[in-house]
PDB file with one MODEL, atoms N, CA, C and O in Angstrom:
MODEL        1
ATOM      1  N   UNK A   1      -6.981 -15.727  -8.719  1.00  0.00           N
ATOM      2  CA  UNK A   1      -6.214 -15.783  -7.490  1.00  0.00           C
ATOM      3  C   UNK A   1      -6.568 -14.552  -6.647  1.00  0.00           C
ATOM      4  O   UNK A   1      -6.293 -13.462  -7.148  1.00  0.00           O
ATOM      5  N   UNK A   2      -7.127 -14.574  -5.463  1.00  0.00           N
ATOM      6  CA  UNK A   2      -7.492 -13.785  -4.313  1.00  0.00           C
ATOM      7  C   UNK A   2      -6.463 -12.995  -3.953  1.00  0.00           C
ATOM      8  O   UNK A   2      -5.631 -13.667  -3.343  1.00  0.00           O
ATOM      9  N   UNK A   3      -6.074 -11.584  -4.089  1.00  0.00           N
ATOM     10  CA  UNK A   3      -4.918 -10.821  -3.177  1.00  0.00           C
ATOM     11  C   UNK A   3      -4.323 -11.880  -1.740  1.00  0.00           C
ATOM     12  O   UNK A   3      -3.269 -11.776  -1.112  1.00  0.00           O
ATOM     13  N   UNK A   4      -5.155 -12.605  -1.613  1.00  0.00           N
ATOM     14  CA  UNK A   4      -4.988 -12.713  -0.153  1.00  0.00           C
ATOM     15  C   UNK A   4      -3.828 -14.268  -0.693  1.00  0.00           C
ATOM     16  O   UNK A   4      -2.849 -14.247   0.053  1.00  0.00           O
ATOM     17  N   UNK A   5      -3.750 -15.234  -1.507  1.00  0.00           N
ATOM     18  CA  UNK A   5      -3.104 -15.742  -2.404  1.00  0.00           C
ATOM     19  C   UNK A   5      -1.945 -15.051  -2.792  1.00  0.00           C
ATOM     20  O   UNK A   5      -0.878 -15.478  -2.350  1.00  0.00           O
ATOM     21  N   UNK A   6      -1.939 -14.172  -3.451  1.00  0.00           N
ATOM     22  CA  UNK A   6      -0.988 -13.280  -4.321  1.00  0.00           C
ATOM     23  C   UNK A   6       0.415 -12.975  -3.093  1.00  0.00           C
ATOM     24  O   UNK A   6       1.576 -13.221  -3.420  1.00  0.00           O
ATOM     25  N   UNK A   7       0.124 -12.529  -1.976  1.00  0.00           N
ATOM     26  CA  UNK A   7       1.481 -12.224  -0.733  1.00  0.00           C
ATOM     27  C   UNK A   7       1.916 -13.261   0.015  1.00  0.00           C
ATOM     28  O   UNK A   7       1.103 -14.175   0.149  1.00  0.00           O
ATOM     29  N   UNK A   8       2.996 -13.385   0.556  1.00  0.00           N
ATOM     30  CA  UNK A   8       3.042 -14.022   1.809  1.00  0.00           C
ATOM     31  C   UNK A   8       3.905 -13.051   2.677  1.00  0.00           C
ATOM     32  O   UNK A   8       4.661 -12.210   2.190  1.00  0.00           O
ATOM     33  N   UNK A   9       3.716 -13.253   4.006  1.00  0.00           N
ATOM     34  CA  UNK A   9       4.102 -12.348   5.007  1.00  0.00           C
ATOM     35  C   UNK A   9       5.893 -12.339   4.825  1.00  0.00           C
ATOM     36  O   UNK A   9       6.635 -13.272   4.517  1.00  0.00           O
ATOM     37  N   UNK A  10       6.151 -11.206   5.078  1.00  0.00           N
ATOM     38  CA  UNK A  10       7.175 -10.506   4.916  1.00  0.00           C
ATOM     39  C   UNK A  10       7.666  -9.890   3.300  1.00  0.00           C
ATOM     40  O   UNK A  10       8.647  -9.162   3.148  1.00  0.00           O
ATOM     41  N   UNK A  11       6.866 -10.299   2.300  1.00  0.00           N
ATOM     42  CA  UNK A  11       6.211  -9.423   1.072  1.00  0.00           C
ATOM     43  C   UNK A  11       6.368  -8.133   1.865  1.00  0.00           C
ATOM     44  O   UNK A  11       5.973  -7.936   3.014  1.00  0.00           O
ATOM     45  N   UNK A  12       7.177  -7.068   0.855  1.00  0.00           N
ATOM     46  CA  UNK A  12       6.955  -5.456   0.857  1.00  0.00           C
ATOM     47  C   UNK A  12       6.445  -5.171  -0.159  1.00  0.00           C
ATOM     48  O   UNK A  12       6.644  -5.670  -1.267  1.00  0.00           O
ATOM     49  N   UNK A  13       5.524  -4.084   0.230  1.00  0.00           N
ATOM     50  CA  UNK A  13       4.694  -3.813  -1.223  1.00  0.00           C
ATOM     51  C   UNK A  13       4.201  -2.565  -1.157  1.00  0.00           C
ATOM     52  O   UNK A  13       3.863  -2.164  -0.044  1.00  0.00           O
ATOM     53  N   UNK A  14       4.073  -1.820  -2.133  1.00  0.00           N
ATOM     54  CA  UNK A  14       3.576   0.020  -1.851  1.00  0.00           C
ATOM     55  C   UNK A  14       2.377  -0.200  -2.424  1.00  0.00           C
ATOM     56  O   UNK A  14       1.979  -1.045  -3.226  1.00  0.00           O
ATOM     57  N   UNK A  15       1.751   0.928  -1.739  1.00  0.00           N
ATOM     58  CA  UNK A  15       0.380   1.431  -1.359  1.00  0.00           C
ATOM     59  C   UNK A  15       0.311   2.638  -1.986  1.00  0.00           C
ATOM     60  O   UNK A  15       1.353   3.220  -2.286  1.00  0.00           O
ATOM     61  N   UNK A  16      -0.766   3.107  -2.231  1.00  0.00           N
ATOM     62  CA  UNK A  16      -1.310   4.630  -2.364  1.00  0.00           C
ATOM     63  C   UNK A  16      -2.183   4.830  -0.849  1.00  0.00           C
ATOM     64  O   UNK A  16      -3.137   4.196  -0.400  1.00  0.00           O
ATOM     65  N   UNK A  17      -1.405   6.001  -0.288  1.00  0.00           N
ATOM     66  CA  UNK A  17      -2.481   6.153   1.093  1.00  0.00           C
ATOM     67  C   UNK A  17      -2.502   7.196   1.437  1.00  0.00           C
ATOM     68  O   UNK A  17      -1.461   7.729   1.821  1.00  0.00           O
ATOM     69  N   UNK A  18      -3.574   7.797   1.426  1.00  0.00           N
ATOM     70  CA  UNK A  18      -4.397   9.163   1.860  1.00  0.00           C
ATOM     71  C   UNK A  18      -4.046   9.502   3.532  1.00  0.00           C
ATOM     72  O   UNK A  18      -4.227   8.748   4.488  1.00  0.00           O
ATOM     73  N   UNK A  19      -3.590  10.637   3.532  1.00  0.00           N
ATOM     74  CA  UNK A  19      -2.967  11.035   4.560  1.00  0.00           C
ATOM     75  C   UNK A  19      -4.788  11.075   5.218  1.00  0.00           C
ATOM     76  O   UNK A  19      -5.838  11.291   4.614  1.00  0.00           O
ATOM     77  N   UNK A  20      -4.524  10.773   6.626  1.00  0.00           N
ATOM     78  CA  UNK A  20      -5.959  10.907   7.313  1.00  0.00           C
ATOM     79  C   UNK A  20      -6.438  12.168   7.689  1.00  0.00           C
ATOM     80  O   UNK A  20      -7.622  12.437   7.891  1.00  0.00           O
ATOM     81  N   UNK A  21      -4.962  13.356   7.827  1.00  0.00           N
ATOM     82  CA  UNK A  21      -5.271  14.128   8.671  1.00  0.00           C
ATOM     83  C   UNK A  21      -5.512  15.432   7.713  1.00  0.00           C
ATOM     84  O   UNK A  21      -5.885  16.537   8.108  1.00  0.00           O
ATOM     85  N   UNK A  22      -5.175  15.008   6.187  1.00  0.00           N
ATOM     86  CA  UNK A  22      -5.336  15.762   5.165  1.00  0.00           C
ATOM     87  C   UNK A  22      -5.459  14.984   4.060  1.00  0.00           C
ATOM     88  O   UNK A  22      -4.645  14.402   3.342  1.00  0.00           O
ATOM     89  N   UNK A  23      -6.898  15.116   4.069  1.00  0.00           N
ATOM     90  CA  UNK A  23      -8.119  14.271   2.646  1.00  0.00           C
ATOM     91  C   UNK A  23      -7.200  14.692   1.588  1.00  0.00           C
ATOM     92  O   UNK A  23      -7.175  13.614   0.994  1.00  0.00           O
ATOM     93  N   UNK A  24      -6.428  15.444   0.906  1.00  0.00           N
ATOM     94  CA  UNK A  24      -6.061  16.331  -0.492  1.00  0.00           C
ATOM     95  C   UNK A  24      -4.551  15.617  -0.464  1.00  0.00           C
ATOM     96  O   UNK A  24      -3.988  15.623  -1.559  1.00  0.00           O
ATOM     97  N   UNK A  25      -3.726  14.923   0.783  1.00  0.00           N
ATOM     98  CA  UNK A  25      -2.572  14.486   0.701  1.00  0.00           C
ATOM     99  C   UNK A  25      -2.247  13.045   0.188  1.00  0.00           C
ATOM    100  O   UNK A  25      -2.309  12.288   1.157  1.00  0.00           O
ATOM    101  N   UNK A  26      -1.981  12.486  -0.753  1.00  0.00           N
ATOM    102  CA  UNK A  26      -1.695  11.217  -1.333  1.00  0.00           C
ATOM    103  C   UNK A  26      -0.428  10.706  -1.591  1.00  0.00           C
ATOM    104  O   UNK A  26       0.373  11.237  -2.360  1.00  0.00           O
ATOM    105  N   UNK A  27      -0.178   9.407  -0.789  1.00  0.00           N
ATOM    106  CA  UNK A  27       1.367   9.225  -1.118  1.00  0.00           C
ATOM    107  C   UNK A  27       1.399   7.746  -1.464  1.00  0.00           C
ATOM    108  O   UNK A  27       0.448   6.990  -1.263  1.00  0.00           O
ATOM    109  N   UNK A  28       2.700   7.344  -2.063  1.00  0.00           N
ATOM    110  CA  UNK A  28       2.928   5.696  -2.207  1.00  0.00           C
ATOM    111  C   UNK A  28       4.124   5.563  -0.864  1.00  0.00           C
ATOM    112  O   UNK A  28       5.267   5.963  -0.642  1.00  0.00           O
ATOM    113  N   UNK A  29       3.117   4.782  -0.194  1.00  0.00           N
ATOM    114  CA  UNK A  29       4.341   4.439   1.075  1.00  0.00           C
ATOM    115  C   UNK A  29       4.390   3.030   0.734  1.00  0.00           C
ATOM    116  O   UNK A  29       3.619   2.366   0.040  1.00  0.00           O
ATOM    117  N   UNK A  30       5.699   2.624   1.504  1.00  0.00           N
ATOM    118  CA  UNK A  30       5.720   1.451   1.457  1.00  0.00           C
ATOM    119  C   UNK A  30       5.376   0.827   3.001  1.00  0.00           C
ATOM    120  O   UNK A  30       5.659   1.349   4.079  1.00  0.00           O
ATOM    121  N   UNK A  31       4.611  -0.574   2.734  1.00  0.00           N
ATOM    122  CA  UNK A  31       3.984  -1.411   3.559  1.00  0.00           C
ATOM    123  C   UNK A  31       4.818  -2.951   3.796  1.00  0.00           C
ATOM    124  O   UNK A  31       5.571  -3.279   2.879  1.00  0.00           O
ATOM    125  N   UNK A  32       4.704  -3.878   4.976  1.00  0.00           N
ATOM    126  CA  UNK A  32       4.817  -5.144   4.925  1.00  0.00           C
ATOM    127  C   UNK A  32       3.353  -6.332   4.758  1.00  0.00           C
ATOM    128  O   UNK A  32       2.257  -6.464   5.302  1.00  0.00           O
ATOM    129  N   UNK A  33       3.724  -6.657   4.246  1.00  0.00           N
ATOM    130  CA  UNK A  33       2.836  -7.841   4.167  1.00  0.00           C
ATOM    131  C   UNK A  33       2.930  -8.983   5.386  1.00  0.00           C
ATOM    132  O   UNK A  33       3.774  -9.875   5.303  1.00  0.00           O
ATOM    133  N   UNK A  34       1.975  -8.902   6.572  1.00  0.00           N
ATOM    134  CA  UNK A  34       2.280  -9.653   7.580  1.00  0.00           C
ATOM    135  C   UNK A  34       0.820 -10.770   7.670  1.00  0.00           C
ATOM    136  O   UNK A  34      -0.040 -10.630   6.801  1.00  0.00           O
ATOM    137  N   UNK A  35       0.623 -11.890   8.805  1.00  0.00           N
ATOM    138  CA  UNK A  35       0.072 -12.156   9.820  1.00  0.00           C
ATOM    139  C   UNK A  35      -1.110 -11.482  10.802  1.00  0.00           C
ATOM    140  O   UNK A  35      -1.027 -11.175  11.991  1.00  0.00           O
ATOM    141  N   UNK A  36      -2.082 -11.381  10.006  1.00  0.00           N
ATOM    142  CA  UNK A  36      -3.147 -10.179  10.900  1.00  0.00           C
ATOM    143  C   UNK A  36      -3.436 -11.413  12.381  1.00  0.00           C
ATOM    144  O   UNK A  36      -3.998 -12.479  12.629  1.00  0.00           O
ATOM    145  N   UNK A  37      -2.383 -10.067  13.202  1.00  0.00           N
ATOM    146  CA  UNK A  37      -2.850 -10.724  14.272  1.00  0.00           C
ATOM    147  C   UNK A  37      -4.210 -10.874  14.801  1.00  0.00           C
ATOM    148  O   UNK A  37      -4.169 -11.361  15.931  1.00  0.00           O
ATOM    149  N   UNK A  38      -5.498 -10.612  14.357  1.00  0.00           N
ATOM    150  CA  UNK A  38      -6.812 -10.063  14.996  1.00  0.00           C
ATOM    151  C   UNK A  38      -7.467 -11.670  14.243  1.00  0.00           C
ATOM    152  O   UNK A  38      -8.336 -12.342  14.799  1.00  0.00           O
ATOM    153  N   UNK A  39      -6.860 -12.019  12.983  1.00  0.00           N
ATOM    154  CA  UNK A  39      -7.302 -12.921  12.382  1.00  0.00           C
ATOM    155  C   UNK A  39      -6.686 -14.110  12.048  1.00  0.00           C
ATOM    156  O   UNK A  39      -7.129 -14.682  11.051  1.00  0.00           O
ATOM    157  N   UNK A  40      -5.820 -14.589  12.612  1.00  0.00           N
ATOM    158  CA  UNK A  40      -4.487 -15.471  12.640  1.00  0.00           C
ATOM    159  C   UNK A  40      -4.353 -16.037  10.922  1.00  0.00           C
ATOM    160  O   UNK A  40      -3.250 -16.417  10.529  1.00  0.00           O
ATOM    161  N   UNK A  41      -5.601 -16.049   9.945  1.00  0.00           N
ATOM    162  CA  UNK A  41      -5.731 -17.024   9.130  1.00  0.00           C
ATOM    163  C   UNK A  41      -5.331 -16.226   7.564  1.00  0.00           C
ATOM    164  O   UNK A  41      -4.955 -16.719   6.500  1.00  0.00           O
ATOM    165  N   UNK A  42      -5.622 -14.661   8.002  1.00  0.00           N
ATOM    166  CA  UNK A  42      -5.400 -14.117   7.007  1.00  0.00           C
ATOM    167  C   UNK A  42      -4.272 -13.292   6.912  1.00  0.00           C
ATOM    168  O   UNK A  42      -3.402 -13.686   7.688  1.00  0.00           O
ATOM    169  N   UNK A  43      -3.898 -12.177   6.187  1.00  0.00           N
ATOM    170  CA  UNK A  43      -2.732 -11.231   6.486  1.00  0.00           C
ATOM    171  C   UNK A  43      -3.599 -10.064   6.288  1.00  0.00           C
ATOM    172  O   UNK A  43      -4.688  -9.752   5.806  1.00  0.00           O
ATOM    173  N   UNK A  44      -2.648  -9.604   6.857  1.00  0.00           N
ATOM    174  CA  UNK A  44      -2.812  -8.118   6.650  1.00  0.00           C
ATOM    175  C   UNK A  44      -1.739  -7.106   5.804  1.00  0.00           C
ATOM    176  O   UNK A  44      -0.906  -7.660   5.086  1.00  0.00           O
ATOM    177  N   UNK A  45      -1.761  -5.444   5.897  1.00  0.00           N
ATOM    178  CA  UNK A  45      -0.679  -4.766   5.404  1.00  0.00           C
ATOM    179  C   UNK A  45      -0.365  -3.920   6.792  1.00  0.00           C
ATOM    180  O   UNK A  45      -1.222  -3.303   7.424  1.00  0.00           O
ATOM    181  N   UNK A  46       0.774  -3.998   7.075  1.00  0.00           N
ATOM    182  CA  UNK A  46       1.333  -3.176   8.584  1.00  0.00           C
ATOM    183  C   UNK A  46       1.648  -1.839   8.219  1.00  0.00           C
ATOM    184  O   UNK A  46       2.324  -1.824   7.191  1.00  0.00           O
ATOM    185  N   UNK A  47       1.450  -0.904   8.603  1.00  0.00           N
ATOM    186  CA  UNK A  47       1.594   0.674   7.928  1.00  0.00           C
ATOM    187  C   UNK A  47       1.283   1.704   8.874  1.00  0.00           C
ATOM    188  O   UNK A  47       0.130   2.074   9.092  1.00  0.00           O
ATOM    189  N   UNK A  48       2.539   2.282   9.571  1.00  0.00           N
ATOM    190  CA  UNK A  48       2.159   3.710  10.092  1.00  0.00           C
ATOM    191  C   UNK A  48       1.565   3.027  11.312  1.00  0.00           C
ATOM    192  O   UNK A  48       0.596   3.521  11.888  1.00  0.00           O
ATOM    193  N   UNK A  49       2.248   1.671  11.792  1.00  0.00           N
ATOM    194  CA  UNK A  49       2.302   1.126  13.200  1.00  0.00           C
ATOM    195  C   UNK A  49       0.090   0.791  13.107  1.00  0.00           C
ATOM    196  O   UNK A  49      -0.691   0.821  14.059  1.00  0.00           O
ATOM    197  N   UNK A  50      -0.137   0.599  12.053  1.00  0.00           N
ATOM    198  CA  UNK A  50      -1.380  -0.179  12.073  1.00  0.00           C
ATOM    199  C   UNK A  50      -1.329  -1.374  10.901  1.00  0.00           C
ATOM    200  O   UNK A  50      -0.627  -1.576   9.910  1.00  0.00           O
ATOM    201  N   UNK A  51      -2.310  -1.971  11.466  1.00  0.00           N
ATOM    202  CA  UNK A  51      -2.624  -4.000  10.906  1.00  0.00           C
ATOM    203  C   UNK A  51      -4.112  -3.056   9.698  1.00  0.00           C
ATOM    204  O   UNK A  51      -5.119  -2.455  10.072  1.00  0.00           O
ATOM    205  N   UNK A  52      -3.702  -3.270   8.557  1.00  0.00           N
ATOM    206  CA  UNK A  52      -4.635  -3.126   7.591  1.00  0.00           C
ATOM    207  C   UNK A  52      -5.237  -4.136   7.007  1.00  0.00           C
ATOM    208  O   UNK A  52      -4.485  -4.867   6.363  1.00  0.00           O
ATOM    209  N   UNK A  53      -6.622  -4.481   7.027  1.00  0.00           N
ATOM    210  CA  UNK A  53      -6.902  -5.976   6.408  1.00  0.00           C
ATOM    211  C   UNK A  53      -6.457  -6.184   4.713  1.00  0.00           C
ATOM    212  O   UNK A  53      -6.603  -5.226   3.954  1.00  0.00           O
ATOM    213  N   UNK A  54      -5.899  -7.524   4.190  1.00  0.00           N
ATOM    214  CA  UNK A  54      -5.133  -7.073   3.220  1.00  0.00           C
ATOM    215  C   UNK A  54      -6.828  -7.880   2.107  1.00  0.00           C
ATOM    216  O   UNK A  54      -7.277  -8.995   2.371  1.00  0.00           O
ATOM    217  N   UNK A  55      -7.357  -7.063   1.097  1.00  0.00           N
ATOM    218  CA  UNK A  55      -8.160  -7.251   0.542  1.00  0.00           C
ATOM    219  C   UNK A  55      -8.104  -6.287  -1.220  1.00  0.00           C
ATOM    220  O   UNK A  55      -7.505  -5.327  -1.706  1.00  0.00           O
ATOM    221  N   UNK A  56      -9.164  -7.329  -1.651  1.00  0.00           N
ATOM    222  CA  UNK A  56      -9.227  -6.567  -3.349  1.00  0.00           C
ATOM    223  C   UNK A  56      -9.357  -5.045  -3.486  1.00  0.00           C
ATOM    224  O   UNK A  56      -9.112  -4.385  -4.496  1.00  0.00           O
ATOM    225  N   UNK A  57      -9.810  -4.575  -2.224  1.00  0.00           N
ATOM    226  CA  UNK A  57     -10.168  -2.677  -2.481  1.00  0.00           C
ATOM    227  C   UNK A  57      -8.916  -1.954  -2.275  1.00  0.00           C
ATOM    228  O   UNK A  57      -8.861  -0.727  -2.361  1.00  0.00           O
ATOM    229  N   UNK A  58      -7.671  -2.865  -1.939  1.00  0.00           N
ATOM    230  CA  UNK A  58      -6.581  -1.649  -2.122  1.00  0.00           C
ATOM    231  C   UNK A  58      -5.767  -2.071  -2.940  1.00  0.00           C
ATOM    232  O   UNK A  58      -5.395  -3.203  -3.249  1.00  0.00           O
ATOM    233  N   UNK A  59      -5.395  -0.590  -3.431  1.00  0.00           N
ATOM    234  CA  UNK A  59      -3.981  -0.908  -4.860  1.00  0.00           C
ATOM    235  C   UNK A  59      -3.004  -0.981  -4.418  1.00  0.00           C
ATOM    236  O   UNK A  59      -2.437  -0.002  -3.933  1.00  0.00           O
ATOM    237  N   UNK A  60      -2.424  -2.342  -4.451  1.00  0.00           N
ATOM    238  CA  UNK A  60      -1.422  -2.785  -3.700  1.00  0.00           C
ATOM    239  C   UNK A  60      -0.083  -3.373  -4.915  1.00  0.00           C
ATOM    240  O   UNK A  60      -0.215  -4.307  -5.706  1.00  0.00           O
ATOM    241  N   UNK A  61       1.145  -2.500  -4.736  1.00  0.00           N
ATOM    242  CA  UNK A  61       2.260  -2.487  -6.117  1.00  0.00           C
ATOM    243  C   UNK A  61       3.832  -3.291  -5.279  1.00  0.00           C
ATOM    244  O   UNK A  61       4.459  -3.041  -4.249  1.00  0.00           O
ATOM    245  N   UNK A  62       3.958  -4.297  -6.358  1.00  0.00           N
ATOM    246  CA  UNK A  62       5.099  -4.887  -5.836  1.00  0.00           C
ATOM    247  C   UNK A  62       6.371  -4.074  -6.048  1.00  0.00           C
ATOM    248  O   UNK A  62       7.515  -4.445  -5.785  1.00  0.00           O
ATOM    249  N   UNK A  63       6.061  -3.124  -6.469  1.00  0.00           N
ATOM    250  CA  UNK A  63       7.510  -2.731  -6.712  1.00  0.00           C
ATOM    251  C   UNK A  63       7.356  -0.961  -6.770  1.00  0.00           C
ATOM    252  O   UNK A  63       6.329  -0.567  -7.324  1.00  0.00           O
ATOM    253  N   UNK A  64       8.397   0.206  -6.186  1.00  0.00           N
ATOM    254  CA  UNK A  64       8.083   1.412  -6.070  1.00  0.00           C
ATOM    255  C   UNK A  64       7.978   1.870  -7.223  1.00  0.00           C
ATOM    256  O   UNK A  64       7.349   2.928  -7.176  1.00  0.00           O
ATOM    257  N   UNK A  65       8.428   1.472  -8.738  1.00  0.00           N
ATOM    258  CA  UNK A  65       8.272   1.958  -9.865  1.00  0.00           C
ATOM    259  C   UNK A  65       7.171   1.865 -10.490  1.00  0.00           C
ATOM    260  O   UNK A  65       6.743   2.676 -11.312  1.00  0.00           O
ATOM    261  N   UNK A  66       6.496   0.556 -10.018  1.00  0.00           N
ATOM    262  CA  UNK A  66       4.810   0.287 -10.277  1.00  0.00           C
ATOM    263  C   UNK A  66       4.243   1.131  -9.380  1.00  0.00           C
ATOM    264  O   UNK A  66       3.189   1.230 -10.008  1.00  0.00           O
ATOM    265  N   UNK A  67       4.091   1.724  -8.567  1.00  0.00           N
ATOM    266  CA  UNK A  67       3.026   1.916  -7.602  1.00  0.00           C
ATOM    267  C   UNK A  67       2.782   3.841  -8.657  1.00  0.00           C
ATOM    268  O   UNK A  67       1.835   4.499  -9.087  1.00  0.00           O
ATOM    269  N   UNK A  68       4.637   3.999  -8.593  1.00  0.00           N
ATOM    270  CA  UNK A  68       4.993   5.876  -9.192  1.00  0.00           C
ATOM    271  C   UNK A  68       3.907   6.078 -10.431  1.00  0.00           C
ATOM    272  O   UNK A  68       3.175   7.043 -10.648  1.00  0.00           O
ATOM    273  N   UNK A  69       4.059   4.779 -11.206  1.00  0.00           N
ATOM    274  CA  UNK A  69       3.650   4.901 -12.558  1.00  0.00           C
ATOM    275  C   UNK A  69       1.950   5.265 -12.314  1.00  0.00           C
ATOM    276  O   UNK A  69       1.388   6.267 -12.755  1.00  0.00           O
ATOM    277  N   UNK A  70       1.464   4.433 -11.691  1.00  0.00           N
ATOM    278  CA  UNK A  70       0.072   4.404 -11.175  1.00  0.00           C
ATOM    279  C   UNK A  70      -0.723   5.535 -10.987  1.00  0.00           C
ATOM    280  O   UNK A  70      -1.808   5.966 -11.379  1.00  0.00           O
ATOM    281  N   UNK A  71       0.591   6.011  -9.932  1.00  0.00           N
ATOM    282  CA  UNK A  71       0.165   7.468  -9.510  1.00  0.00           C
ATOM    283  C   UNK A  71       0.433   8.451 -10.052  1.00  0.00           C
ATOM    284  O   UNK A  71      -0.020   9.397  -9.409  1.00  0.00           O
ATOM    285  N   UNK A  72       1.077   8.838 -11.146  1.00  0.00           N
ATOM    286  CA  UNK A  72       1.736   9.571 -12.354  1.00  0.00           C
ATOM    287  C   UNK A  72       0.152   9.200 -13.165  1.00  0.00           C
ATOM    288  O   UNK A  72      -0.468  10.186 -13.563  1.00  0.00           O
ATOM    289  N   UNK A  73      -0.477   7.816 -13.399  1.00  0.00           N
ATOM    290  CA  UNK A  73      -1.153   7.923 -14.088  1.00  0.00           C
ATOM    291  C   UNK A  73      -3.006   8.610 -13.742  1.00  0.00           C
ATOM    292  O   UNK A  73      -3.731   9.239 -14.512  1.00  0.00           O
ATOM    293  N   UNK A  74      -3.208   8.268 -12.655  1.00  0.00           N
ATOM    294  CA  UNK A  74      -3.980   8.488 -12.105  1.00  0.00           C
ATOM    295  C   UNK A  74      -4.105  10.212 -11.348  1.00  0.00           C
ATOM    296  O   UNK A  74      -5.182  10.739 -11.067  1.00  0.00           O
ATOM    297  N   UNK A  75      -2.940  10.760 -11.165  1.00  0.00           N
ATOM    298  CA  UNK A  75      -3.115  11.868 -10.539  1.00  0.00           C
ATOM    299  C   UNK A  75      -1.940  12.897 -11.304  1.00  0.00           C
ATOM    300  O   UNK A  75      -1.908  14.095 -11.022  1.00  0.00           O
ATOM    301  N   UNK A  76      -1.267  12.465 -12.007  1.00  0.00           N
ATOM    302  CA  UNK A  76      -0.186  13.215 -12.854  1.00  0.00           C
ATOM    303  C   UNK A  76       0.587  13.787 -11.656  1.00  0.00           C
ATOM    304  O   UNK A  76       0.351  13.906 -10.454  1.00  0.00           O
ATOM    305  N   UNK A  77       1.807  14.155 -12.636  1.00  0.00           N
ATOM    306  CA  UNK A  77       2.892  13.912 -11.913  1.00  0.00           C
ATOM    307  C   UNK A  77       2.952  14.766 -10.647  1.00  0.00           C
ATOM    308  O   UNK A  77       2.131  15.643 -10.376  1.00  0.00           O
ATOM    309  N   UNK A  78       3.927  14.448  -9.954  1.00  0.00           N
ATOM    310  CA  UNK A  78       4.227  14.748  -8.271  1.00  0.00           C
ATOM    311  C   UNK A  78       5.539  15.539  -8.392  1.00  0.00           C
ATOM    312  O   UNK A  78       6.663  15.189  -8.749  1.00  0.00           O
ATOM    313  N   UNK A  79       4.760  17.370  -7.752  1.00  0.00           N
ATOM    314  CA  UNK A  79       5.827  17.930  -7.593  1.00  0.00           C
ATOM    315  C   UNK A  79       6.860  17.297  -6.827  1.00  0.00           C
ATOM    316  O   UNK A  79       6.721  16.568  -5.844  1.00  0.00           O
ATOM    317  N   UNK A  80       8.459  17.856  -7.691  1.00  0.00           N
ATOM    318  CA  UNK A  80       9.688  17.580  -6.784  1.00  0.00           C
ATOM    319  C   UNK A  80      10.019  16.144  -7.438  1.00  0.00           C
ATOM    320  O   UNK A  80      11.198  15.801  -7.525  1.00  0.00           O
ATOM    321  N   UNK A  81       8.915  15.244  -7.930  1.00  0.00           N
ATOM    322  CA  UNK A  81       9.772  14.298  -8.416  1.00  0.00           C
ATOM    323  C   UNK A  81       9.419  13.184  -7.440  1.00  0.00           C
ATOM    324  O   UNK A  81       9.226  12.014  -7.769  1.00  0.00           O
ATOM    325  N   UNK A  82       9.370  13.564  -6.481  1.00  0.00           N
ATOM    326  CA  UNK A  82       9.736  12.503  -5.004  1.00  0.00           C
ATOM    327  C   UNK A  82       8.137  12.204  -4.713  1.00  0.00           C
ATOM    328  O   UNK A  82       7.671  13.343  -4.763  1.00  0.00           O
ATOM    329  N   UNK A  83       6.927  11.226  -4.409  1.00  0.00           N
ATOM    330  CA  UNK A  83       6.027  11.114  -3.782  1.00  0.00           C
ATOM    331  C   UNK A  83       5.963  10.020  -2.824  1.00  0.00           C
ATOM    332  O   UNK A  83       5.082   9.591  -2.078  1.00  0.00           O
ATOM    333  N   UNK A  84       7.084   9.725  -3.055  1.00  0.00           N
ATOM    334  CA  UNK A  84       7.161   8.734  -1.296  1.00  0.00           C
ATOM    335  C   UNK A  84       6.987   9.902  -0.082  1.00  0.00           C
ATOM    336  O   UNK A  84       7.536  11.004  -0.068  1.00  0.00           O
ATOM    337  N   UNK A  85       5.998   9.304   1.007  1.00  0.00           N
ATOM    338  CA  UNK A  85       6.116  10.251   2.300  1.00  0.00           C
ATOM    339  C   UNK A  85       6.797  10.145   3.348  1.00  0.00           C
ATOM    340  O   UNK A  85       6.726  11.009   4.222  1.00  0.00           O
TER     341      UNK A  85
ENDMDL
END
């Protein structure tokens, strides 16, 4: 089953996303699962007032306790406890 299968629009779902304006900043935000308007046929992820194409190259977690674990596993743990941005 294709990610693009797996959502339907209005699906919330967290992300891991690299702050742009600082390469070293990594957070799990949370995203909607919409309607890419550019492509009527597919969806996208809406985030930080942009249409992200929704595809297999991003780690995309249904739930904020999946996304923490991920990132606990992958980058160990997040001062403060808190890594939502």
């Amino acid at each position: 089953m294709s990610v693009q299968e797996s959502y339907q629009p209005g699906d919330v779902v967290y992300v891991m996303y690299r702050n742009p304006h600082t390469q070293d900043v990594l957070h799990v935000q949370e995203a909607a699962v919409v309607n890419n308007p550019d492509h009527p046929k597919e969806l996208a992820l809406f985030l930080y007032e942009t249409y992200y194409p929704l595809t297999d190259d991003i780690a995309i977690y249904r739930t904020e306790e999946e996304a923490e674990q991920a990132y606990e596993y992958y980058f160990g743990s997040a001062e403060g406890g808190d890594i939502l941005g």
